[in-house]
Steps between C-alpha positions, in 0.01 A plus 500: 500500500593326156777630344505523070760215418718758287536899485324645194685790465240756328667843550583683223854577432414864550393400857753325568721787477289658725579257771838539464524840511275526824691252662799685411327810659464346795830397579657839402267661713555288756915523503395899516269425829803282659754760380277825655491300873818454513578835412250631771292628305178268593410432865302230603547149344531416188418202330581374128389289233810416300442112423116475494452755244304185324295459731318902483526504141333173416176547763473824396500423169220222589259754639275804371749771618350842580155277633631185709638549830848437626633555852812359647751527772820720526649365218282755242720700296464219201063558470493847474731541201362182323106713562656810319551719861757797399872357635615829580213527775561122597877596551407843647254290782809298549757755579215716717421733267228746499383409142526140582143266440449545919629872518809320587323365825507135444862479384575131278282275743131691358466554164176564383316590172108422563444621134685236350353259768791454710442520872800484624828428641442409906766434735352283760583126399165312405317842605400575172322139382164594660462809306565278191189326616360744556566693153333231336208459730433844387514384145321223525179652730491826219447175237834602330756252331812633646780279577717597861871392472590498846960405521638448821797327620586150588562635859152670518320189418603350880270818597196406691294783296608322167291180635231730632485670137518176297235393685255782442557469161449164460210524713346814277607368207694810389737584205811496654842345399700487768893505314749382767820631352747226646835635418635252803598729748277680768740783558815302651305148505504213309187354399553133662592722817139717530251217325425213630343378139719671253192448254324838569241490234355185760395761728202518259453198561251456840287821352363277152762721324622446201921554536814413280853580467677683205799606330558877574813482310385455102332773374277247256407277771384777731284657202355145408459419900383859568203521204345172605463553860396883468244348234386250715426750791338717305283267362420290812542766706652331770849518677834338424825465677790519318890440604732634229865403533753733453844609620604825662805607344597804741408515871215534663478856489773731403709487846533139466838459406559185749375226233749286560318409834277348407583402149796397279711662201477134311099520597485850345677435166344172459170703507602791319498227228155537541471931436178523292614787360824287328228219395289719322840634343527152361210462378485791302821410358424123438204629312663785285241727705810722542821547453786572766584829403076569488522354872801754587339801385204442670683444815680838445163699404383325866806631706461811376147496557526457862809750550234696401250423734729533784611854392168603454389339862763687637356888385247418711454661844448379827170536608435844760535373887196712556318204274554214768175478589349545167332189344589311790228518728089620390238672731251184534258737770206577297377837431292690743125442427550118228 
């Protein structure tokens, strides 16, 4: 796909404080998620955002929020709060909590808020990219103009239902975008070690797919990149592949503390160059969008923000063991006499 020579930045400075502040939401919610595992408070896995918090504010900024559809892997704690889901239940799901969006069922790996359109948070690797196909054939055969987001992971793209799924859509001509959020590592791998074309957006390639790689790690670029290829797919209605590049600054999920294995210290500062959150900092300050002490305050309101949204998490029960069964399995027999 053709990419504009230059980014137009057309945000208003008003929502460009916006992004910052979400971004800066994300991360401080996310120290709290890595902070309540380790303190045994969450069971399960646990996986975090902190370095791609560009990336889920910039597509979700490029869709219709509240109508489009979104659905992504394990990695999910970012789309929720961007869509307006209450943290406090979000946190409450993630430390098993009875007032927690899945009754505290689904723990950090399934998030879900159909109102807001966001189907989830699944924790089988490439499981979920069918249903993303299948979200917007839905759409598409009700003669809607939804867009489906569907994010997985560089590691779930080698998944033989990925190929099946990109080649339904292609096929069907559905409104998919398939985001393949290449942060370089699948779990303890190296991409070069688990791809045998490091290219993943080619993988659109043999299905008539349009595919192309971005940069996950600019907030602009991903809103400029993001509006033109949700715009195209909803107008064409058609499918796209994309492979956004970005880094993962902490592990893969929170009990990765063995980096080091598989990456270096030099590797990781030279990237944390990159944090998007510091190069939006810049900007607003190269600008005179805001000054540093603006930027500090803000940072404080944030912290306190999500001490708050721990604390309140943790007032919630756990769910009654009597409920195990609840919500977890339905009568499909039909009634006596239908």
């Amino acid at each position: 796909m053709a990419k504009p020579a230059q980014i137009e930045i057309k945000d208003s400075p008003a929502d460009i404080e916006r992004y910052y502040r979400e971004m800066l939401e994300i991360r401080a919610f996310e120290n709290r998620c890595n902070m309540v595992y380790r303190q045994g408070k969450a069971g399960g896995y646990l996986h975090v955002y902190i370095g791609m918090e560009a990336t889920a504010v910039g597509w979700l900024h490029a869709i219709r929020q509240g109508y489009d559809y979104i659905i992504t892997a394990y990695r999910d704690h970012a789309q929720p709060l961007l869509l307006g889901t209450d943290p406090v239940k979000i946190m409450a799901e993630i430390m098993g909590r009875k007032d927690g969006l899945s009754k505290g069922k689904g723990g950090s790996m399934h998030l879900y808020d159909i109102s807001r359109g966001f189907f989830g948070g699944w924790g089988i690797v490439g499981g979920h990219t069918p249903l993303g196909a299948g979200l917007a054939f839905g759409s598409k055969y009700k003669g809607e103009d939804r867009v489906t987001l569907c994010f997985l992971g560089d590691g779930a793209a080698n998944a033989g239902v990925f190929f099946e799924s990109l080649n339904m859509a292609a096929l069907w001509d559905l409104p998919v975008i398939f985001i393949i959020e290449n942060n370089e590592f699948a779990m303890g791998t190296r991409l070069e070690y688990h791809a045998a074309d490091t290219e993943l957006h080619k993988r659109g390639f043999p299905f008539g797919m349009k595919h192309e790689r971005v940069d996950g790690m600019d907030l602009f670029q991903v809103l400029s990149d993001a509006r033109r290829i949700v715009d195209y797919v909803r107008t064409e209605q058609k499918p796209v592949l994309i492979e956004i590049m970005n880094y993962r600054f902490a592990g893969h999920g929170a009990a990765d503390n063995d980096r080091q294995l598989y990456r270096t210290k030099e590797e990781e500062e030279e990237n944390f160059q990159r944090d998007p959150i510091k190069r939006l900092e810049k900007y607003l300050l190269d600008n005179n969008l805001m000054t540093q002490e603006k930027m500090e305050a803000i940072e404080a309101e944030i912290e306190d923000w999500a001490d708050n949204v721990l604390a309140e998490a943790d007032k919630s029960p756990f769910a009654d063991p009597s409920e195990v069964y609840t919500d977890v399995y339905t009568d499909m027999m039909p009634e006596v006499g239908h």
